[in-house]
Steps between C-alpha positions, in 0.01 A plus 500: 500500500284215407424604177847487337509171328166569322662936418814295346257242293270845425806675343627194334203446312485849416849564336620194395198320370374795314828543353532134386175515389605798260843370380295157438220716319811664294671175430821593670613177620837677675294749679246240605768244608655753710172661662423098600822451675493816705151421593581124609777653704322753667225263568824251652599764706190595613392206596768297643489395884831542595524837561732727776 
């Protein structure tokens, strides 16, 4: 499949920027610091060359 990097970015922007965008909108700093990190470490393992 060719398209999988851009599916993974699709679903990433989906789920975890609309749901930082809400716990931002909210003022939940937690919530928003946590949604951030899972989405920079998705994006990390996403994107990272050295896979198997």
């Amino acid at each position: 499949m060719k398209n999988i990097k851009f599916t993974n970015l699709a679903v990433f922007i989906i789920f975890f920027g609309i749901a930082l965008i809400e716990a931002v909108q909210k003022q939940n700093w937690l919530e928003a610091g946590l949604f951030l990190a899972l989405g920079v470490l998705s994006l990390w393992a996403d994107f990272r060359t050295n896979r198997p």
